[in-house]
mmCIF file of the N, C-alpha and C atoms, coordinates in Angstrom:
data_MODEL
# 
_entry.id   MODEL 
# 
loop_
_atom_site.group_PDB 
_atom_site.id 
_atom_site.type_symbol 
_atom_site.label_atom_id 
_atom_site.label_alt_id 
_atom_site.label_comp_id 
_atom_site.label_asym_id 
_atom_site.label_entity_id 
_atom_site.label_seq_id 
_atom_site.pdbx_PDB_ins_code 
_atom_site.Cartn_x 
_atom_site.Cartn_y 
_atom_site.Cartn_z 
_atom_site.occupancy 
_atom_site.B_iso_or_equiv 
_atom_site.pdbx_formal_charge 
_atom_site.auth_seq_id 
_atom_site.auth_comp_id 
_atom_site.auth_asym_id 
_atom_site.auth_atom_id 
_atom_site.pdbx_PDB_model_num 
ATOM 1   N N  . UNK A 1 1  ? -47.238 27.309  20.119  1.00 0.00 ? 1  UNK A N  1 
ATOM 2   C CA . UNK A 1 1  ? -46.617 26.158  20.746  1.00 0.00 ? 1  UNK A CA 1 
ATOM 3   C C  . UNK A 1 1  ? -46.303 25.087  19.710  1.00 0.00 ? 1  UNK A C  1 
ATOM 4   N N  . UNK A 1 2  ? -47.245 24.618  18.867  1.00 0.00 ? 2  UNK A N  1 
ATOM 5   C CA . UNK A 1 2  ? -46.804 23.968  17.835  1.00 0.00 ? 2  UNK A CA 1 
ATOM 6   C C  . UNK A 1 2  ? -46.030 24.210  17.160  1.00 0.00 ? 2  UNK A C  1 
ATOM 7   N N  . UNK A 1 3  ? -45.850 25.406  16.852  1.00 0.00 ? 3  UNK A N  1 
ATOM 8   C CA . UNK A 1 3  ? -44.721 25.866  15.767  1.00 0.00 ? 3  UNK A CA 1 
ATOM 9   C C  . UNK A 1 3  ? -43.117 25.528  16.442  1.00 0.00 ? 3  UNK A C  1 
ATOM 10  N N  . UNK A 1 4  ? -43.089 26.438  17.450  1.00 0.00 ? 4  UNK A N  1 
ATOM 11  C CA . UNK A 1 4  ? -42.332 25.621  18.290  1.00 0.00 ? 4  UNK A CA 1 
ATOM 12  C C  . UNK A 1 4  ? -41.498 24.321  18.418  1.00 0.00 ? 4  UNK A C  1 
ATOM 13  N N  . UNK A 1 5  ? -42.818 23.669  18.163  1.00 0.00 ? 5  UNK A N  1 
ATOM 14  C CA . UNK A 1 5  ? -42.445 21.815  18.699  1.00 0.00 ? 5  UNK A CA 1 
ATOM 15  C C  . UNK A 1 5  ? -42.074 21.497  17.181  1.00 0.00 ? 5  UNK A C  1 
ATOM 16  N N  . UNK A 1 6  ? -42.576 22.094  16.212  1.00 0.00 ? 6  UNK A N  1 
ATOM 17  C CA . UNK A 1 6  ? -42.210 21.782  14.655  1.00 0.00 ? 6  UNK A CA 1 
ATOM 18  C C  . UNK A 1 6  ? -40.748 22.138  14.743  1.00 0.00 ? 6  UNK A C  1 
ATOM 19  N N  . UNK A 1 7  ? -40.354 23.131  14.962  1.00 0.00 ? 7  UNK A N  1 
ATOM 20  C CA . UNK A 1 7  ? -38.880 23.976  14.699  1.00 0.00 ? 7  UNK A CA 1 
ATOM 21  C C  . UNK A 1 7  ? -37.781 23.192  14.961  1.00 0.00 ? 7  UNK A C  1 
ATOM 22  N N  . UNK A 1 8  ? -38.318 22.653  16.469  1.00 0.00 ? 8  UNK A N  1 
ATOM 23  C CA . UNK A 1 8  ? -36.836 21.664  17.403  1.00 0.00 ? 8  UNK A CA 1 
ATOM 24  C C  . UNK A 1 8  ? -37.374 20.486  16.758  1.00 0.00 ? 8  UNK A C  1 
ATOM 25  N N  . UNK A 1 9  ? -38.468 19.883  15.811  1.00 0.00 ? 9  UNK A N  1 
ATOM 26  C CA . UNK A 1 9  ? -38.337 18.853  15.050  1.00 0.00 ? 9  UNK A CA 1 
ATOM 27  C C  . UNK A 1 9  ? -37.230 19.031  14.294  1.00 0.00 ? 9  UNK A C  1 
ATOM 28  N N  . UNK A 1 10 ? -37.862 19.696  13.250  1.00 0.00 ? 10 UNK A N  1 
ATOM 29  C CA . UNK A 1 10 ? -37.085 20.265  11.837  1.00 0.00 ? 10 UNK A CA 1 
ATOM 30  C C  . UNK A 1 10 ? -35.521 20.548  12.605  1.00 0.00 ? 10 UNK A C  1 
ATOM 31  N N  . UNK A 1 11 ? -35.219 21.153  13.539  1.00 0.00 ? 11 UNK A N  1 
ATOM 32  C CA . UNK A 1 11 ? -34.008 21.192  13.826  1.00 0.00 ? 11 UNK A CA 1 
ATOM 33  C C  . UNK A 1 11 ? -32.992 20.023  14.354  1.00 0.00 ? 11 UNK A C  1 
ATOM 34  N N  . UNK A 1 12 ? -33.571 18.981  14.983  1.00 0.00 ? 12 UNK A N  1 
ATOM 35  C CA . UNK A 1 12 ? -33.592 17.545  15.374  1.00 0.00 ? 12 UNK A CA 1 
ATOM 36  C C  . UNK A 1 12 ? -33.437 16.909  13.863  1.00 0.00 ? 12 UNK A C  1 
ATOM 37  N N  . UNK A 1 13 ? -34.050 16.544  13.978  1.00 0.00 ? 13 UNK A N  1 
ATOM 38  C CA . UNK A 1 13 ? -34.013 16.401  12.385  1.00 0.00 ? 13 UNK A CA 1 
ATOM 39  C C  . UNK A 1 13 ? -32.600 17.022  11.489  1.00 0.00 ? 13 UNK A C  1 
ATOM 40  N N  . UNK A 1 14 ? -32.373 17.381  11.237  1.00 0.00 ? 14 UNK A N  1 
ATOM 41  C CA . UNK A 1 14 ? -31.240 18.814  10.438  1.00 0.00 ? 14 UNK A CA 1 
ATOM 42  C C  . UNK A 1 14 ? -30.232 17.510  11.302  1.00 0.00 ? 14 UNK A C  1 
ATOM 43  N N  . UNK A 1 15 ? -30.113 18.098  12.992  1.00 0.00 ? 15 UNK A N  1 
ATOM 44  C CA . UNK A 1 15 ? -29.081 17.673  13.464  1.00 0.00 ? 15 UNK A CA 1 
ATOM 45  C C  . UNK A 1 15 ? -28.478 16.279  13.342  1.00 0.00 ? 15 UNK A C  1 
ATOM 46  N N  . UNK A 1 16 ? -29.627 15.021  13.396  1.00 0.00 ? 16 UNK A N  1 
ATOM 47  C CA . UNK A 1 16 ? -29.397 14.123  13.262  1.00 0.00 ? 16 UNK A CA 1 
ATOM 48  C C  . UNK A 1 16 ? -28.709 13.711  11.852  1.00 0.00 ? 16 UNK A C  1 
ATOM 49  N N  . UNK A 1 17 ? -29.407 13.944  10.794  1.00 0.00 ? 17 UNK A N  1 
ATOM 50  C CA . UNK A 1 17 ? -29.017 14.245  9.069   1.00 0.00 ? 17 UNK A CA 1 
ATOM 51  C C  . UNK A 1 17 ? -27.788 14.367  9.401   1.00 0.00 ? 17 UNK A C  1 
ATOM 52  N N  . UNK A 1 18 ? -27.182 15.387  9.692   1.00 0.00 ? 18 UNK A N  1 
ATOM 53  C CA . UNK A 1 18 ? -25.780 15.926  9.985   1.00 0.00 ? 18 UNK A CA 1 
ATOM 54  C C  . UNK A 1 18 ? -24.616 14.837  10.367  1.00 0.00 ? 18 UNK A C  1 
ATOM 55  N N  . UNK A 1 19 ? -25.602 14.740  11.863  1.00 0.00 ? 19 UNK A N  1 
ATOM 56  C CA . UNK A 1 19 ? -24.197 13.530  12.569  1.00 0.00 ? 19 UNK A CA 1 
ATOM 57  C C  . UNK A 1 19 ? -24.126 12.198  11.735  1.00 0.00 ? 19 UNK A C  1 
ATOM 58  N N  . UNK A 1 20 ? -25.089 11.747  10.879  1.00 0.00 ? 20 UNK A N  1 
ATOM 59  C CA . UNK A 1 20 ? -25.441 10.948  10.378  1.00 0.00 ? 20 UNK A CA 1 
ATOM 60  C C  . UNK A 1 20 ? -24.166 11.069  8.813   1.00 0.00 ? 20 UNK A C  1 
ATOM 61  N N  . UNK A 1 21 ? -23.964 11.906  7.567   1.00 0.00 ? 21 UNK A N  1 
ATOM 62  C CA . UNK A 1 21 ? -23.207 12.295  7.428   1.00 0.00 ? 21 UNK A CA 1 
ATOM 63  C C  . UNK A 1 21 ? -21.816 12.625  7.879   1.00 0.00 ? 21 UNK A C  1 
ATOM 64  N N  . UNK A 1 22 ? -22.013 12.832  9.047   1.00 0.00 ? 22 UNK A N  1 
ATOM 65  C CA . UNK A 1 22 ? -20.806 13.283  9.492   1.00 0.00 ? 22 UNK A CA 1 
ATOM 66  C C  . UNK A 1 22 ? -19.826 11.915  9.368   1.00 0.00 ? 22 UNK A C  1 
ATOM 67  N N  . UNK A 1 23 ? -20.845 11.273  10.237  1.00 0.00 ? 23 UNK A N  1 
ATOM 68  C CA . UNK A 1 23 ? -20.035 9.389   10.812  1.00 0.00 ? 23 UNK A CA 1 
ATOM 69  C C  . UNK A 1 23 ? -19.627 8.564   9.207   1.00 0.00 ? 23 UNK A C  1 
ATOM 70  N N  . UNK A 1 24 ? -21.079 8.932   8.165   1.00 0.00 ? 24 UNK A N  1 
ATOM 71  C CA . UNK A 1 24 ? -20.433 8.163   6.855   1.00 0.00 ? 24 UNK A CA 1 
ATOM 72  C C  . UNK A 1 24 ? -19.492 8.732   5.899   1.00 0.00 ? 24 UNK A C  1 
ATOM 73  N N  . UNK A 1 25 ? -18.986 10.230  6.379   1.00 0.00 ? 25 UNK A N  1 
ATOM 74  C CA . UNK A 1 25 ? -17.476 10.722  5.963   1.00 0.00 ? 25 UNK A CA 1 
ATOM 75  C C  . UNK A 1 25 ? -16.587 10.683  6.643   1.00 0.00 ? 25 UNK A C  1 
ATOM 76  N N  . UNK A 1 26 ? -16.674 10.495  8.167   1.00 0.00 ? 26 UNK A N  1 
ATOM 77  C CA . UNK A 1 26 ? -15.545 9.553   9.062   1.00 0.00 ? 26 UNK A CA 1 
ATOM 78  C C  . UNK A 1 26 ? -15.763 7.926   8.118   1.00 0.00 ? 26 UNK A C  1 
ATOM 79  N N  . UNK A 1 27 ? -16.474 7.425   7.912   1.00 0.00 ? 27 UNK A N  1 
ATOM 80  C CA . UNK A 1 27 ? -16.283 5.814   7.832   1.00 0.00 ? 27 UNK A CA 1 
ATOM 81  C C  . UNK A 1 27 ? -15.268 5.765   6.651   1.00 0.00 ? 27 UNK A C  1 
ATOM 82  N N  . UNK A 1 28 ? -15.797 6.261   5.364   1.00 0.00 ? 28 UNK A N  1 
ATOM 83  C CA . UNK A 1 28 ? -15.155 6.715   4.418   1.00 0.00 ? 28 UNK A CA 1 
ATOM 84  C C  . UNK A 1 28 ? -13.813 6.518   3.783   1.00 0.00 ? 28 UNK A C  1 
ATOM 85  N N  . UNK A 1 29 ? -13.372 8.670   5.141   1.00 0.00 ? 29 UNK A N  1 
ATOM 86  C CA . UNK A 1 29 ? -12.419 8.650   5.088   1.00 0.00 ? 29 UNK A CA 1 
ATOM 87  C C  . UNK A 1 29 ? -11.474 7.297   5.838   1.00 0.00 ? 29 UNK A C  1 
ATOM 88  N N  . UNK A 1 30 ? -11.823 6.774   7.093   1.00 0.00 ? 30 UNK A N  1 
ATOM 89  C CA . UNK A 1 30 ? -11.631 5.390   7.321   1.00 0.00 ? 30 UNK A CA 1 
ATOM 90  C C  . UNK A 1 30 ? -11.073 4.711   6.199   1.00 0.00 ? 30 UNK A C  1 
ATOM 91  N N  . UNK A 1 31 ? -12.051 4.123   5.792   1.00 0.00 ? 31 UNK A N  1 
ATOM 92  C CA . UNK A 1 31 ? -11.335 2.728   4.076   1.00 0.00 ? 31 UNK A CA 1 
ATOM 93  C C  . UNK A 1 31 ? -10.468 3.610   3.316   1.00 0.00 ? 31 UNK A C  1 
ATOM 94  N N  . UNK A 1 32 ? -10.408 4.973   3.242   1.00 0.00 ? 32 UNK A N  1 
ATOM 95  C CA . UNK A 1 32 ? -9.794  5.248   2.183   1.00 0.00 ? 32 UNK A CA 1 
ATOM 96  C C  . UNK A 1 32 ? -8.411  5.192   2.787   1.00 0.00 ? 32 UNK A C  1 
ATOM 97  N N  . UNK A 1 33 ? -8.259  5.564   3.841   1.00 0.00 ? 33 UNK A N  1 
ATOM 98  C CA . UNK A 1 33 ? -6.569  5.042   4.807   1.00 0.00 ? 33 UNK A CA 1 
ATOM 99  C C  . UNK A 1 33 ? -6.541  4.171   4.568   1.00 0.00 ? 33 UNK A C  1 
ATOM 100 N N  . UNK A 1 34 ? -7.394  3.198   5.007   1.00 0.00 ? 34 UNK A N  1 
ATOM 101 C CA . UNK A 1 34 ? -7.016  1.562   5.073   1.00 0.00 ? 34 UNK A CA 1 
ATOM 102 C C  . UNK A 1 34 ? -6.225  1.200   3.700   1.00 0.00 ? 34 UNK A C  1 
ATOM 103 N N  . UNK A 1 35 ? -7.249  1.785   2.281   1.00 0.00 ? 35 UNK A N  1 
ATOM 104 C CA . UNK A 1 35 ? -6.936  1.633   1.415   1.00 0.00 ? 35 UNK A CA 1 
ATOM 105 C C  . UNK A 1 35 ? -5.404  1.746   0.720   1.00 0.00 ? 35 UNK A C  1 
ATOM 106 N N  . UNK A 1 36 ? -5.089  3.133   1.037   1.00 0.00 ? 36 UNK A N  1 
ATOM 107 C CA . UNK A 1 36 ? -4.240  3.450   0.545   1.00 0.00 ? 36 UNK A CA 1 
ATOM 108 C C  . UNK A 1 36 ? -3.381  2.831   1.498   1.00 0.00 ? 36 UNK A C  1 
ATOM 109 N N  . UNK A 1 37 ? -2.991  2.790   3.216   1.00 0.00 ? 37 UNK A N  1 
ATOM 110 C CA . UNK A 1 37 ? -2.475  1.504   3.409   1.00 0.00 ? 37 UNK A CA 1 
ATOM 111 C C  . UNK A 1 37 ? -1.995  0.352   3.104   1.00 0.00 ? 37 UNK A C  1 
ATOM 112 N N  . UNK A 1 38 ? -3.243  -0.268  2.205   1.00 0.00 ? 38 UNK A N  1 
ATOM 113 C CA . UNK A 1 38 ? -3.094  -1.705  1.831   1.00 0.00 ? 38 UNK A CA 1 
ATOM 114 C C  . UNK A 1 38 ? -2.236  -1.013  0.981   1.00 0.00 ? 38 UNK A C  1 
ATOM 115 N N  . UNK A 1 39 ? -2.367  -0.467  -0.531  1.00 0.00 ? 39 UNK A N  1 
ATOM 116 C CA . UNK A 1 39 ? -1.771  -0.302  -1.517  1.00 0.00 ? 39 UNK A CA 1 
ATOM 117 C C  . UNK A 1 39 ? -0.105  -0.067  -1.096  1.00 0.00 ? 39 UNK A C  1 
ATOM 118 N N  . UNK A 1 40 ? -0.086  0.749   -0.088  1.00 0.00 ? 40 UNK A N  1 
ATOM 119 C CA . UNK A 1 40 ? 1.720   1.023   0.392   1.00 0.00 ? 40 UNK A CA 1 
ATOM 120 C C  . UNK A 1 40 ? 2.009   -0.015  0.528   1.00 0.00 ? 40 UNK A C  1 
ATOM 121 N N  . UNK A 1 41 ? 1.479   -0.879  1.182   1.00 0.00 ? 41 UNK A N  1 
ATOM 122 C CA . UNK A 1 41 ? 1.995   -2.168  1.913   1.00 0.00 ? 41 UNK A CA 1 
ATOM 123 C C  . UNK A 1 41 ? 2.498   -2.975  0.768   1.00 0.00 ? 41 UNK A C  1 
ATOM 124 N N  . UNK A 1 42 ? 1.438   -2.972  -0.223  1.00 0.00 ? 42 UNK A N  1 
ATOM 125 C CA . UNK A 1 42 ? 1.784   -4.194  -1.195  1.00 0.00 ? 42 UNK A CA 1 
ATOM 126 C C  . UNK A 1 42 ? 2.992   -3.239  -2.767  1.00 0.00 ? 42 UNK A C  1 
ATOM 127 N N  . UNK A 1 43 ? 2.898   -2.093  -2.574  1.00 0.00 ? 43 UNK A N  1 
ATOM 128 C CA . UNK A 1 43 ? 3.973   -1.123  -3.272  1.00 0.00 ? 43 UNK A CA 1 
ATOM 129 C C  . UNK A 1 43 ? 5.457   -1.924  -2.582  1.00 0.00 ? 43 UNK A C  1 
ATOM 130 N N  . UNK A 1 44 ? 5.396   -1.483  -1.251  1.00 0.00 ? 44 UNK A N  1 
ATOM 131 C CA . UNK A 1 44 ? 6.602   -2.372  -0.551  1.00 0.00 ? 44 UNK A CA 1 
ATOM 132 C C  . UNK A 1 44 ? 7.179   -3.496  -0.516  1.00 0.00 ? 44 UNK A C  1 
ATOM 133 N N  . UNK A 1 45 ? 6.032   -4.519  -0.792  1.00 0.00 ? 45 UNK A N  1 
ATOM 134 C CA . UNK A 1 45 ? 6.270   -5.857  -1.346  1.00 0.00 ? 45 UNK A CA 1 
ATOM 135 C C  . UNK A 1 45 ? 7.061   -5.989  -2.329  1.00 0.00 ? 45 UNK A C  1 
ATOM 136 N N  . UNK A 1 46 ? 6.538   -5.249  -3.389  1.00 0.00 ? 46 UNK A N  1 
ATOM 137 C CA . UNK A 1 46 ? 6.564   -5.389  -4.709  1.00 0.00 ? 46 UNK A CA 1 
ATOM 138 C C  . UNK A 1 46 ? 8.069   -5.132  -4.552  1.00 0.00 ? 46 UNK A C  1 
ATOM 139 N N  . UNK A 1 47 ? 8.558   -3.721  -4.076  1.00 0.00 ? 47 UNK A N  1 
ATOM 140 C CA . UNK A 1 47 ? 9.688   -3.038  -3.953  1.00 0.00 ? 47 UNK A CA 1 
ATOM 141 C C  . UNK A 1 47 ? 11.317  -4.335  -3.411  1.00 0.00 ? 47 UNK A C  1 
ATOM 142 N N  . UNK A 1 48 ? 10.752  -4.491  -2.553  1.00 0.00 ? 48 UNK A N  1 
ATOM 143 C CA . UNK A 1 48 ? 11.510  -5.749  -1.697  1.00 0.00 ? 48 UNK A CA 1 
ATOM 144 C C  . UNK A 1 48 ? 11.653  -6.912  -2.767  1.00 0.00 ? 48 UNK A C  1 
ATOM 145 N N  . UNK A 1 49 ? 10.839  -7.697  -3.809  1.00 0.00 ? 49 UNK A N  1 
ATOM 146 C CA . UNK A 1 49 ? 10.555  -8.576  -4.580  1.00 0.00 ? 49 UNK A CA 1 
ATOM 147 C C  . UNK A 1 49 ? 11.646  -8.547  -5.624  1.00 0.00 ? 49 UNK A C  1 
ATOM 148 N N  . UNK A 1 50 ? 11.326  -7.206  -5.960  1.00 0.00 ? 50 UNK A N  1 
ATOM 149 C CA . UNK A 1 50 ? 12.317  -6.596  -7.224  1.00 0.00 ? 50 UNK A CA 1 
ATOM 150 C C  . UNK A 1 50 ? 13.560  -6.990  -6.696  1.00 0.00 ? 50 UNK A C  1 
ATOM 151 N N  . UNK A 1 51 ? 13.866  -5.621  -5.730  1.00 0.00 ? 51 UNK A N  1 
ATOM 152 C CA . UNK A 1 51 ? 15.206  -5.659  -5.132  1.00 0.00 ? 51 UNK A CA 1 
ATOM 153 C C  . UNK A 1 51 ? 15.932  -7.494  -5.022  1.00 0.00 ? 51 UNK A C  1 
ATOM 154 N N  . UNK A 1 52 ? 15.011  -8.531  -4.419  1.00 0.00 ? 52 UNK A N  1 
ATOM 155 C CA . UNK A 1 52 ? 15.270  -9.652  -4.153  1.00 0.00 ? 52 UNK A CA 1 
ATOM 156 C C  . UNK A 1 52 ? 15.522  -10.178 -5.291  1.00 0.00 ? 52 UNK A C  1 
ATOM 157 N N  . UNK A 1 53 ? 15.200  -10.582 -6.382  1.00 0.00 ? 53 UNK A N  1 
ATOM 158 C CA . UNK A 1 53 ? 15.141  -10.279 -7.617  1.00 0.00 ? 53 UNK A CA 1 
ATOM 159 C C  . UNK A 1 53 ? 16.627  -9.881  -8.326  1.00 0.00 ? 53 UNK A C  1 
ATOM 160 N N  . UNK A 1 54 ? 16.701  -8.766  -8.710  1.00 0.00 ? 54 UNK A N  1 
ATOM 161 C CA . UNK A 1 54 ? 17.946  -8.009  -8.998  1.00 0.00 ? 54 UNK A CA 1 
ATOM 162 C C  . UNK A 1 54 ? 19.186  -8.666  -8.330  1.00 0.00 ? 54 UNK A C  1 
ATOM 163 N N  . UNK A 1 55 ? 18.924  -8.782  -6.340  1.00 0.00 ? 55 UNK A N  1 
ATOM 164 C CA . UNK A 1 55 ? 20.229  -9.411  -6.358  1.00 0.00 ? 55 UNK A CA 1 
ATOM 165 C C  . UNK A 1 55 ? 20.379  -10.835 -6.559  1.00 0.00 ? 55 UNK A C  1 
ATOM 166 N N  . UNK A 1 56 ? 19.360  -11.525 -6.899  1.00 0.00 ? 56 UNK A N  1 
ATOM 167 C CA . UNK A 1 56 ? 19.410  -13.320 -7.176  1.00 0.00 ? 56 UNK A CA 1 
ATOM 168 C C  . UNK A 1 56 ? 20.679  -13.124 -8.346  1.00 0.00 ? 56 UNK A C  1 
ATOM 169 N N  . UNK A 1 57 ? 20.275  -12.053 -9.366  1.00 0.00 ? 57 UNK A N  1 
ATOM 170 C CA . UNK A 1 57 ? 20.587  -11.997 -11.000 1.00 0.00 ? 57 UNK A CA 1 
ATOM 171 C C  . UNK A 1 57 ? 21.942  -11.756 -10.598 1.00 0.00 ? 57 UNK A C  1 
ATOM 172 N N  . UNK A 1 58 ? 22.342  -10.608 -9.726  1.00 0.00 ? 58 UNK A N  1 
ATOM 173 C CA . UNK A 1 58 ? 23.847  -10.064 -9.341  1.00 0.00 ? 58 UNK A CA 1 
ATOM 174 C C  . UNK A 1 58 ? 24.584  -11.476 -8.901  1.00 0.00 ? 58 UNK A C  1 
ATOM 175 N N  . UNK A 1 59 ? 24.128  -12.286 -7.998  1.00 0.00 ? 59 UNK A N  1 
ATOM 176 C CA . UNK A 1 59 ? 24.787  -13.195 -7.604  1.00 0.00 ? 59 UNK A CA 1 
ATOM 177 C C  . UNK A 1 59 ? 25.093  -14.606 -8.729  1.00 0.00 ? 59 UNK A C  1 
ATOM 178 N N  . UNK A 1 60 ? 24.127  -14.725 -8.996  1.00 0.00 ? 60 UNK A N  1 
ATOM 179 C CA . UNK A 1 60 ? 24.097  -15.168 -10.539 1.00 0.00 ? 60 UNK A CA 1 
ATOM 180 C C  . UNK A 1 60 ? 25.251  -14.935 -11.690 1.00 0.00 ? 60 UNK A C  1 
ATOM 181 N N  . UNK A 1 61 ? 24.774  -13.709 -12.102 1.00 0.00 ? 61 UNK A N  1 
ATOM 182 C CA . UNK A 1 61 ? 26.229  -12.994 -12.870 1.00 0.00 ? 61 UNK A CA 1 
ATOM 183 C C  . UNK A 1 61 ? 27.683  -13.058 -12.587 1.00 0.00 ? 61 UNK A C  1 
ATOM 184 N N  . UNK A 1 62 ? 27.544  -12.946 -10.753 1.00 0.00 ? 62 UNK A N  1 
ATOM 185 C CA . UNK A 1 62 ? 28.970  -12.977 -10.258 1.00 0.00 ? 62 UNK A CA 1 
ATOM 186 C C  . UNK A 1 62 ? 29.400  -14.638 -10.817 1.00 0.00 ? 62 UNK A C  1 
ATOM 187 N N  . UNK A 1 63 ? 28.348  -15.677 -10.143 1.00 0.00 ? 63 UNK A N  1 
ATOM 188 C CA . UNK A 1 63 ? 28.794  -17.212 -10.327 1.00 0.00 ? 63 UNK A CA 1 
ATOM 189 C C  . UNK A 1 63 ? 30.061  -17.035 -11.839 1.00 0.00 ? 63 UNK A C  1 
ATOM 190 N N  . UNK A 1 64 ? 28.909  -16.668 -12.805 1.00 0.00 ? 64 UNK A N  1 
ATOM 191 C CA . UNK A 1 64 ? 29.152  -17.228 -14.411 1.00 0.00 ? 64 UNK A CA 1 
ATOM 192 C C  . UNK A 1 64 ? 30.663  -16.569 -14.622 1.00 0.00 ? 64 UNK A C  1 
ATOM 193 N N  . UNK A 1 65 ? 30.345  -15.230 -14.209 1.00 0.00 ? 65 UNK A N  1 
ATOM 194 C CA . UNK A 1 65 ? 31.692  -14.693 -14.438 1.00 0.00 ? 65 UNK A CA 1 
ATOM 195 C C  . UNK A 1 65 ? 33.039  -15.354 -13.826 1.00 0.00 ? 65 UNK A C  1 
ATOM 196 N N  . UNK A 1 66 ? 33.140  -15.930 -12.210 1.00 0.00 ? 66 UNK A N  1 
ATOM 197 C CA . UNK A 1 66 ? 33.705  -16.337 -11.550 1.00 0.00 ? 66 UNK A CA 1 
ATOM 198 C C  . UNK A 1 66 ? 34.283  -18.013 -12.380 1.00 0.00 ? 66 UNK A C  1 
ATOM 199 N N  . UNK A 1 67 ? 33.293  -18.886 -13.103 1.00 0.00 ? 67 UNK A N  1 
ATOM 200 C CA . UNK A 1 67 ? 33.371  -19.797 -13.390 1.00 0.00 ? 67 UNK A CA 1 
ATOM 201 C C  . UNK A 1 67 ? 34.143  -19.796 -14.985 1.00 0.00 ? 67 UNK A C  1 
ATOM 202 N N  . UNK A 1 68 ? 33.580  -18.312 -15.634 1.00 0.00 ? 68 UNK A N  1 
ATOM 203 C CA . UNK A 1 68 ? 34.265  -18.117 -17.145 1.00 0.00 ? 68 UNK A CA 1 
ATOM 204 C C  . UNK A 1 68 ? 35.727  -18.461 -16.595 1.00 0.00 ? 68 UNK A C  1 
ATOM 205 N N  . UNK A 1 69 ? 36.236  -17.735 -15.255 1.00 0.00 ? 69 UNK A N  1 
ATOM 206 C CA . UNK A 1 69 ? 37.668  -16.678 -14.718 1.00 0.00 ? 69 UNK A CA 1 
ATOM 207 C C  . UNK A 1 69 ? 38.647  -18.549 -15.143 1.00 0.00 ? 69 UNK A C  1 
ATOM 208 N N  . UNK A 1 70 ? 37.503  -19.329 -13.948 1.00 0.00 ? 70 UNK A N  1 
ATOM 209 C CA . UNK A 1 70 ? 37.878  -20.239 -14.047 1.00 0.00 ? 70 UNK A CA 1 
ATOM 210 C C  . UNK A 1 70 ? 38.537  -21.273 -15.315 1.00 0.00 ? 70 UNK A C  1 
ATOM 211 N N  . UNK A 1 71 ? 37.578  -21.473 -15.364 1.00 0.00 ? 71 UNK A N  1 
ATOM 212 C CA . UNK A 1 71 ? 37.976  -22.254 -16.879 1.00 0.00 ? 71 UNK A CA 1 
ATOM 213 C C  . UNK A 1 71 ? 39.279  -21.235 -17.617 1.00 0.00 ? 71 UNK A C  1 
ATOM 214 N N  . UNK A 1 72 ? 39.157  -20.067 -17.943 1.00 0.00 ? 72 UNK A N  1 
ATOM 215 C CA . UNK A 1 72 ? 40.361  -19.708 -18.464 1.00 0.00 ? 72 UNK A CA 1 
ATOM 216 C C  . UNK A 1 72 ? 41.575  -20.171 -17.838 1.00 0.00 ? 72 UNK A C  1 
ATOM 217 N N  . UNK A 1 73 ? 41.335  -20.343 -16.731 1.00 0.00 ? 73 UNK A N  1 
ATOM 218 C CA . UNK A 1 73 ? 42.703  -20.403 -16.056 1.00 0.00 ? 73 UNK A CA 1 
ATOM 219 C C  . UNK A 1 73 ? 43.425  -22.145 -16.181 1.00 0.00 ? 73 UNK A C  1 
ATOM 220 N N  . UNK A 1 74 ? 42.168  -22.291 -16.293 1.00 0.00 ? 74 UNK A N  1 
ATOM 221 C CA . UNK A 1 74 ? 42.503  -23.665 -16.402 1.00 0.00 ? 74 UNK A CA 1 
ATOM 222 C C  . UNK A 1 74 ? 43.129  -24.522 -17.834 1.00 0.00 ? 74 UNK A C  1 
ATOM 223 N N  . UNK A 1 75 ? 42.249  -23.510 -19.075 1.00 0.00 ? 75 UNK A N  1 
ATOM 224 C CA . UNK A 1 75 ? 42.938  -23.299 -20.336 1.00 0.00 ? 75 UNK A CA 1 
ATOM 225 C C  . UNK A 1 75 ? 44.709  -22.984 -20.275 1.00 0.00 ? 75 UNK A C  1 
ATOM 226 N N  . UNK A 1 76 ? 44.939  -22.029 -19.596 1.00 0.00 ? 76 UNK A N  1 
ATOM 227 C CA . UNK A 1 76 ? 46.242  -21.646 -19.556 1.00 0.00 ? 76 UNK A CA 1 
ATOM 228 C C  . UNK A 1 76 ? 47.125  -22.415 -18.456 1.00 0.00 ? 76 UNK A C  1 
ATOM 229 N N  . UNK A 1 77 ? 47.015  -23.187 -18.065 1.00 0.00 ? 77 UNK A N  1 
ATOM 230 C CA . UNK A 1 77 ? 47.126  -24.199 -17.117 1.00 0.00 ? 77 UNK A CA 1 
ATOM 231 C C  . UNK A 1 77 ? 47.616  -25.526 -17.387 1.00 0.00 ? 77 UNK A C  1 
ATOM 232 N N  . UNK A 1 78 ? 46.709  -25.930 -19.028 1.00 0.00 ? 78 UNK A N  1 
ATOM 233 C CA . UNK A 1 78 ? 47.186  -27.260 -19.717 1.00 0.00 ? 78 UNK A CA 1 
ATOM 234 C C  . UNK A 1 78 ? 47.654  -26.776 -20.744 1.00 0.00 ? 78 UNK A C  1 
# 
């Protein structure tokens, strides 16, 4: 009978260990989504920033060029 009551310890035991494990490689894997989440999120930022970025410079470029066009014309003008 004791042996018994030892076994479904030891096996109780085992089982609990287990679920116990189990939940802190669910939690885990958990943060590590979150993680890599966050990281997409702020990849995307970054992505959008650039892009925002690039076209400030395009619109920019267009001005100077638009304003060179100018003035020439205005050279040939007087």
């Amino acid at each position: 009978m004791e042996e018994a009551t030892m076994k479904k310890e030891v096996k109780g035991g085992r089982e609990e260990e287990e679920r116990v494990n189990y939940e802190g490689r669910e939690e885990r894997e958990e943060e590590e989504e979150e993680e890599e989440e966050e990281e997409e999120e702020e990849e995307e930022e970054e992505e959008e920033e650039e892009e925002e970025e690039e076209e400030e410079e395009r619109k920019r470029r267009k001005k100077m060029i638009r304003e060179e066009i100018n003035k020439k014309r205005r050279k040939e003008i007087k």
